[in-house]
C-alpha positions in Angstrom: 88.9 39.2 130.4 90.5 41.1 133.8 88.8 43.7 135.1 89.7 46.9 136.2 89.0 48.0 139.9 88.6 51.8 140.5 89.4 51.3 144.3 93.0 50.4 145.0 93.3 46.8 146.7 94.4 47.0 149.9 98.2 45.4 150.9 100.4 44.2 153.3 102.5 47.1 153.4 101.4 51.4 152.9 101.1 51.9 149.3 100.6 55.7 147.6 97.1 55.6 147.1 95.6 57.8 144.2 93.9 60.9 145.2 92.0 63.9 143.7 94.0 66.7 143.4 93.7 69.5 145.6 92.1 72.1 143.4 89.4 69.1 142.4 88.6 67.9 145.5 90.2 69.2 149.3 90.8 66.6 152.0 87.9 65.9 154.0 87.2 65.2 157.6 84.3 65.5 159.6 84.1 69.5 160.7 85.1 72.5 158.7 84.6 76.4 159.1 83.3 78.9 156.8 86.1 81.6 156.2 84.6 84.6 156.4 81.8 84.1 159.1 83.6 81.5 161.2 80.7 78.9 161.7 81.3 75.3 161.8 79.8 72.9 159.3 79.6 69.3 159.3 80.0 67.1 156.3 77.3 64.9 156.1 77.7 63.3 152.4 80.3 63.5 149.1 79.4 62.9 145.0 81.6 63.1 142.2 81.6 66.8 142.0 80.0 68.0 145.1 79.5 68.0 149.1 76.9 68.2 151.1 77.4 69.7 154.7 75.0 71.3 157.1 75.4 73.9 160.2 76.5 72.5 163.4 74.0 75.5 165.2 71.0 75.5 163.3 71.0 72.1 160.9 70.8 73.9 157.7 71.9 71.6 154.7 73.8 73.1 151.7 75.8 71.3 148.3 78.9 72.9 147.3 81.3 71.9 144.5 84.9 70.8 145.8 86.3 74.0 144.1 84.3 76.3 145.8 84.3 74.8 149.0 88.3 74.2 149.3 88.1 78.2 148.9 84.9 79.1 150.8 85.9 77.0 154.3 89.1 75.5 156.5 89.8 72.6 158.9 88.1 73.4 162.4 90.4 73.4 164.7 90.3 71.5 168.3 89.4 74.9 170.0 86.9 76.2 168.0 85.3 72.2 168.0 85.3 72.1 172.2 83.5 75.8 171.9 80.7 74.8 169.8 80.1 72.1 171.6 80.2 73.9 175.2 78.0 76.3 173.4 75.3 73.9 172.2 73.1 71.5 173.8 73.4 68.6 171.1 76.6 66.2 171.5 79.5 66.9 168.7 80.5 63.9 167.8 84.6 63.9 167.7 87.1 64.5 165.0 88.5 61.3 163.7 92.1 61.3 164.0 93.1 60.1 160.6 90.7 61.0 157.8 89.5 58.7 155.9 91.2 58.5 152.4 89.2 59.7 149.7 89.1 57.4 146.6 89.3 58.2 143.7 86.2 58.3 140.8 86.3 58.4 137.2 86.0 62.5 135.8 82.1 63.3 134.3 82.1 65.1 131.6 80.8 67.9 132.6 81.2 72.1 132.4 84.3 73.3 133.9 84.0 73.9 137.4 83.0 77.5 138.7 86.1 80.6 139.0 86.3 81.3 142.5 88.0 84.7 143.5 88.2 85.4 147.5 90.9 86.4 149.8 90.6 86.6 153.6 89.1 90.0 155.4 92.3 92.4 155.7 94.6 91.5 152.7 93.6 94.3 151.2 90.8 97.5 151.3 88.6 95.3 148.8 87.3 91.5 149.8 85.9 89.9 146.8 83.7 87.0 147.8 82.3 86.8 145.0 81.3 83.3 142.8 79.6 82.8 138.9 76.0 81.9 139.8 74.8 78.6 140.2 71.6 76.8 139.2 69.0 74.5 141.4 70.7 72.5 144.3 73.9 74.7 144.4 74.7 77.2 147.0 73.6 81.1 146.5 76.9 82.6 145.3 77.9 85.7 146.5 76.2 89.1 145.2 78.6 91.7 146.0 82.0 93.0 147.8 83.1 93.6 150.8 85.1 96.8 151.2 86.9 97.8 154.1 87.3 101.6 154.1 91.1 103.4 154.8 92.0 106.5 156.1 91.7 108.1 152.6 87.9 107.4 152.8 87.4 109.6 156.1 84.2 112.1 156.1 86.4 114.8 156.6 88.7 114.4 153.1 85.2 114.9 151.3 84.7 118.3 149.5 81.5 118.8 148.6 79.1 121.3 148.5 77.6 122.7 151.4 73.8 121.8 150.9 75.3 117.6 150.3 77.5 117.7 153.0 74.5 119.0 155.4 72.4 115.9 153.6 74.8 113.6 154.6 74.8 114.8 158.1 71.4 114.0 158.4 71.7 111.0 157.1 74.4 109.6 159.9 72.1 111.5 162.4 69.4 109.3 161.6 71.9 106.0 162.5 74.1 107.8 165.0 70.7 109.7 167.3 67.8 107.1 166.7 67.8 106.0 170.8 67.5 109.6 171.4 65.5 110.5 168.3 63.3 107.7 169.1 63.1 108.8 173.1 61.9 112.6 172.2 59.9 112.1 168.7 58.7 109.1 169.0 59.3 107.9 165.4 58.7 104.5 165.8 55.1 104.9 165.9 55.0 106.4 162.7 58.1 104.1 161.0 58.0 101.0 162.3 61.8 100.5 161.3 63.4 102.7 162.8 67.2 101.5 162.3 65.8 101.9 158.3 67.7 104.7 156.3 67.8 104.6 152.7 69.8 107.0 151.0 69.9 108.2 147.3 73.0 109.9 145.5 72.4 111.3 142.2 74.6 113.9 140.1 77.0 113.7 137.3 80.0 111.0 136.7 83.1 112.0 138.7 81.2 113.7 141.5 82.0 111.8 144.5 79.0 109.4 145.1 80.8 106.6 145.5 83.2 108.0 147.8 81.1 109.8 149.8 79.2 106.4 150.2 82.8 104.9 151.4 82.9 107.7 153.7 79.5 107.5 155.1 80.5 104.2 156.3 83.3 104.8 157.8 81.6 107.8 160.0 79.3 105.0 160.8 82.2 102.5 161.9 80.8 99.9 159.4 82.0 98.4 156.1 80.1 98.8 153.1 78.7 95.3 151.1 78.5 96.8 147.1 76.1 95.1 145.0 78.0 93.8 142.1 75.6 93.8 138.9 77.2 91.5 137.3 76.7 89.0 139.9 72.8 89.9 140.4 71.7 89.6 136.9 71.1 86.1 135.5 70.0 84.6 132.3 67.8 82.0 134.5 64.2 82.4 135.3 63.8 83.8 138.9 67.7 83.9 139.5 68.3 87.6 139.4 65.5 88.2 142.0 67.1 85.9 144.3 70.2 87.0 144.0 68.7 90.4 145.2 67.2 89.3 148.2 70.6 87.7 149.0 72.2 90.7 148.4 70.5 92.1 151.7 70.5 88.7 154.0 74.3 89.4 153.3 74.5 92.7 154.8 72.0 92.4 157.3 75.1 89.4 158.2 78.1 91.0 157.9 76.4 94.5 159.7 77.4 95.9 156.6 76.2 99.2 155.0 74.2 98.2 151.6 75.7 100.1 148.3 74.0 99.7 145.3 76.4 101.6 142.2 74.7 102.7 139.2 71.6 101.4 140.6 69.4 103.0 137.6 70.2 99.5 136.4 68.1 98.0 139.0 65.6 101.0 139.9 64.3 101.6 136.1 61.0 102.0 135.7 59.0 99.4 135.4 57.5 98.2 131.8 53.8 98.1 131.1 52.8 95.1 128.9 51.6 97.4 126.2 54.9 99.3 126.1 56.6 96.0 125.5 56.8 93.3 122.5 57.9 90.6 124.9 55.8 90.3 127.6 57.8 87.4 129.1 61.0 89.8 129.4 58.7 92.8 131.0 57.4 90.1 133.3 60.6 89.4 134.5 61.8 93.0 135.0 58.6 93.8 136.9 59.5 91.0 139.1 62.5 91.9 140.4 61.3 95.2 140.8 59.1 94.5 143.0 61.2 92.2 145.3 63.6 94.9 145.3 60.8 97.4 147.0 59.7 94.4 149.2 63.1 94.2 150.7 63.9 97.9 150.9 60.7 97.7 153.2 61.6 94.7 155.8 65.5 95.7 155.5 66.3 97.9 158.7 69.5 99.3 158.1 71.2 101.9 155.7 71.2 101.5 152.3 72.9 103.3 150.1 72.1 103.9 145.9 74.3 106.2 143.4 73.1 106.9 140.1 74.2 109.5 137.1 70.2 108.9 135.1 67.8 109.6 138.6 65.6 110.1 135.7 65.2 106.3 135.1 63.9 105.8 138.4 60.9 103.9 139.4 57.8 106.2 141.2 57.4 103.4 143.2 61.1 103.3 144.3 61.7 107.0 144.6 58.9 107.4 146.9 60.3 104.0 149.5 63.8 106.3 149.4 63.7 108.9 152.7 66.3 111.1 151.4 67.7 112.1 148.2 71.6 113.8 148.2 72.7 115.7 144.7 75.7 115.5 144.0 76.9 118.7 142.1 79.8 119.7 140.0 82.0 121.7 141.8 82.9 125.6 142.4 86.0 127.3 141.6 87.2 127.6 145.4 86.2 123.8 145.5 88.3 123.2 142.1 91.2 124.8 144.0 90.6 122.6 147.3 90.3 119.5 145.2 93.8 120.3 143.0 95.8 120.8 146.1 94.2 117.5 147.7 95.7 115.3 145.1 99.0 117.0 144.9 100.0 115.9 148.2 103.8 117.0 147.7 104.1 120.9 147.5 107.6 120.9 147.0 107.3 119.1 143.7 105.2 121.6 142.3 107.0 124.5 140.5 104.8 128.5 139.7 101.5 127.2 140.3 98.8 129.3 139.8 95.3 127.6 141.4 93.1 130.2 140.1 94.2 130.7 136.5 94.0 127.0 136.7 91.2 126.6 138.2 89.4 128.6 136.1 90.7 126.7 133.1 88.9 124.2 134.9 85.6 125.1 134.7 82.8 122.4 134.6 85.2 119.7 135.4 84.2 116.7 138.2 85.8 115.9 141.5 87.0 112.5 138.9 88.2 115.1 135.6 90.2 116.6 138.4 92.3 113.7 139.5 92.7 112.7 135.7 94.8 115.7 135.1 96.5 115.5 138.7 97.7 111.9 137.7 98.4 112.6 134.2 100.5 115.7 134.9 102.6 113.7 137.5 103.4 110.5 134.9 104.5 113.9 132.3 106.5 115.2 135.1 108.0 112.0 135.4 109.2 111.1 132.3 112.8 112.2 132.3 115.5 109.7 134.0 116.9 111.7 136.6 114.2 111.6 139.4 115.9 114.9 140.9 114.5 116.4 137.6 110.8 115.5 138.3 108.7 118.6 139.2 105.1 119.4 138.0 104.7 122.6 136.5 102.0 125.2 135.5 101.8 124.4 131.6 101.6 120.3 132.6 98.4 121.1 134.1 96.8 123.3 132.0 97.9 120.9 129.2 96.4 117.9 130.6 93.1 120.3 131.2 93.5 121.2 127.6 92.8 117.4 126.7 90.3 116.8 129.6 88.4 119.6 127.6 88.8 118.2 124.1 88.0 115.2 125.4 84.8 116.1 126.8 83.9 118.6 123.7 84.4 115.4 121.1 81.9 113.6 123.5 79.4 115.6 123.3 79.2 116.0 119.6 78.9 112.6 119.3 75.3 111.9 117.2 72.8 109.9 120.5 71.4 106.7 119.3 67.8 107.2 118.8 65.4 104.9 121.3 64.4 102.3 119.2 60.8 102.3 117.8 58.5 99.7 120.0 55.9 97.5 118.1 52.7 98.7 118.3 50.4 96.5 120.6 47.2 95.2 119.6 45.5 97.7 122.3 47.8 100.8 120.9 46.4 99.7 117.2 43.0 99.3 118.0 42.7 102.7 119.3 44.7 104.0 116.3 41.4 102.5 114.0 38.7 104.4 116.4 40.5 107.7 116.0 40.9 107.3 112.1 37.5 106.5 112.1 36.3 109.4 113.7 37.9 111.8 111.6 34.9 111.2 109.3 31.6 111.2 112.0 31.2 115.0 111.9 28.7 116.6 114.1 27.7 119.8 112.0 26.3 118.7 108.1 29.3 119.6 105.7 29.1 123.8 103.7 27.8 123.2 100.3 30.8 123.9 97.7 30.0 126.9 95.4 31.3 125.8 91.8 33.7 127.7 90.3 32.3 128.9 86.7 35.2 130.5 84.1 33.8 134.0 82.9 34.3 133.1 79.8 31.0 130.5 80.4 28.9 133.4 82.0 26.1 134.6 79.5 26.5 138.2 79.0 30.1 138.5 79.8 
């Protein structure tokens, strides 16, 4: 019976040869660079579903899938082949001038290959590098995002109050002054890392933490690397603390300032093994716990943590985090500053009042705020003739009017109650010795005196 060849027989004249598609499997030659960092990599071996390449500079050796690779790197180009080789004292070996052809294998049935989302730095104020986690033998996917701050993000659009915008200060002092700090003070000998500043924001939703951390970068002249949880946290043993320490050998990379957002997710308090029914689970928390401290020790940079529940924090953490910014709701004169900020066009706006509103406004967030700013511009727009479209006094105050119910349904919600814990086998132990001593009394028990009806009493 014939057989059937999986590698095409070669002919007298060029034949189309059958390739893997592009999505599947890119074209390979000898040298490709890594998009976002620009360092060359060498292929040194190719599977069915992956490729194994290692640094031209240091010899580091990596497996990546074909999907993720085709996204993650380019062709290196002549130039950038001749500078790394000027550049280092080991011979390159040269780029063959046709590639060889790759052949083609039959599929394995295996999972459908990881969803890569990236785009190069500068197609937009938000790089997501950013790839599903991996297991052993695959390369550490990416834990966060790089954001690249705008104009709207500069330290001087921030309204805040005056006590968080003197925190701040201090906070780019530290970065901005440390030569000088360091000349006059001498801080080093007291904080070994002196570049260190970790910074904790903490207030209600809708406050501004997470702009002010944009901001605070961009005072600094650096681009801020945000944690993505969903990318940190794995299912896999060990994973999720990895995935943590990568999170800050990636900034400490890209120069970037660290953001964690909502980081009570990650800063909870640690669980006892009493407090818990599943030890396994409270090991693993504790774990990645304490690699989180570890790093926020050797990192020297700025790091930056938001949170709405500072409550939740671990000791241990708080105490490893030099300052901590609140972040509160804002005045009446800061109601009116923050209304006029996001109603850029004046000559739309028909009798506005700031102060009635304003006070309408009262207990609302820097983020309620812009919800009834946009919201009373789409109201305003509504109508078909665009020379009709003007935002007026009773728009507002009816868009505060459902901000308001909003928030008043919310808070009459019923809480979900904390669910009741198992008791552990110390917690019922001591339970017995405390029942039992209810009964060891010190003093001998008072005699009863019995009651005796009259009617029973001679003489009566």
């Amino acid at each position: 019976m014939p057989t059937t060849s999986l590698t095409p027989t070669p002919a007298p004249t060029p034949q189309p040869q059958a390739s893997v598609p592009q999505a599947a499997s890119p074209q390979i030659q000898l040298y490709w660079t890594r998009r976002e960092s620009g360092k060359v990599y060498q292929i040194v071996g190719r599977s069915a579903d992956r490729i194994t390449y290692r640094s031209v500079t240091d010899g580091q050796q990596f497996n990546l899938g074909y999907v993720a690779f085709s996204m993650k790197f380019r062709p290196t180009t002549p130039e950038e082949l001749i500078a790394v080789e000027n550049s280092s004292a080991a011979p390159v070996a040269p780029v063959p001038s046709t590639p060889a052809p790759v052949q083609p294998t039959l599929p394995r049935q295996e999972a459908p290959a990881p969803t890569i989302n990236e785009q190069p730095v500068g197609d937009g104020p938000m790089v997501q590098m950013t790839a599903r986690p991996g297991r052993r033998g695959q390369e550490v996917s990416e834990p966060g995002l790089l954001v690249e701050t705008t104009e709207y993000d500069d330290f001087n659009r921030l309204i805040l109050a005056e006590t968080t915008t003197t925190a701040m200060e201090v906070a780019i002092s530290k970065v901005t002054k440390r030569a000088m700090i360091e000349q006059i003070f001498r801080l080093s000998v007291i904080e070994p890392n002196t570049n260190r500043c970790v910074v904790n924001f903490h207030g209600e939703p809708g406050t501004g933490k997470t702009k002010a951390a944009r901001a605070l970068a961009r005072k600094l002249g650096k681009k801020l690397y945000q944690v993505d949880y969903s990318e940190v946290i794995s299912k896999y043993v060990g994973d999720t603390a990895k995935h943590i320490k990568q999170s800050f050998t990636r900034a400490r990379e890209l120069d970037a300032v660290l953001f964690f957002d909502e980081a009570d997710s990650m800063c909870s308090r640690r669980i006892g093994m009493d407090d818990s029914s599943d030890g396994a689970s409270a090991t693993g928390i504790n774990q990645n716990r304490n690699v989180l401290m570890q790093e926020l020790d050797r990192f020297d940079g700025m790091v930056i943590m938001s949170t709405n529940h500072f409550r939740n924090f671990d000791p241990a953490l708080v105490r490893r985090i030099a300052q901590h910014v609140c972040f509160e709701l804002p005045g009446e004169e800061a109601r009116i500053s923050i209304y006029k900020l996001h109603f850029p066009s004046e000559e739309r706006l028909m009798s506005i009042d700031w102060q009635i509103i304003s006070k309408a406004s009262e207990g609302f967030s820097g983020g309620d705020i812009l919800n009834v700013a946009v919201n009373s511009i789409i109201r305003a727009s509504l109508p078909e003739d665009p020379t009709t479209w003007f935002v007026t006094q009773d728009m507002i105050l009816g868009e505060v009017a459902s901000v308001k119910k909003a928030k008043e349904a919310n808070a009459k919600l019923p809480r979900k109650k904390q669910p009741t814990m198992m008791p552990s086998p110390l917690a019922a132990t001591l339970a017995k010795t405390l029942e039992s001593m209810k009964h060891q009394v010190s003093e001998p028990p008072v005699p009863l005196t019995p009651i005796i009806p009259p009617a029973l009493v001679p003489g009566v």
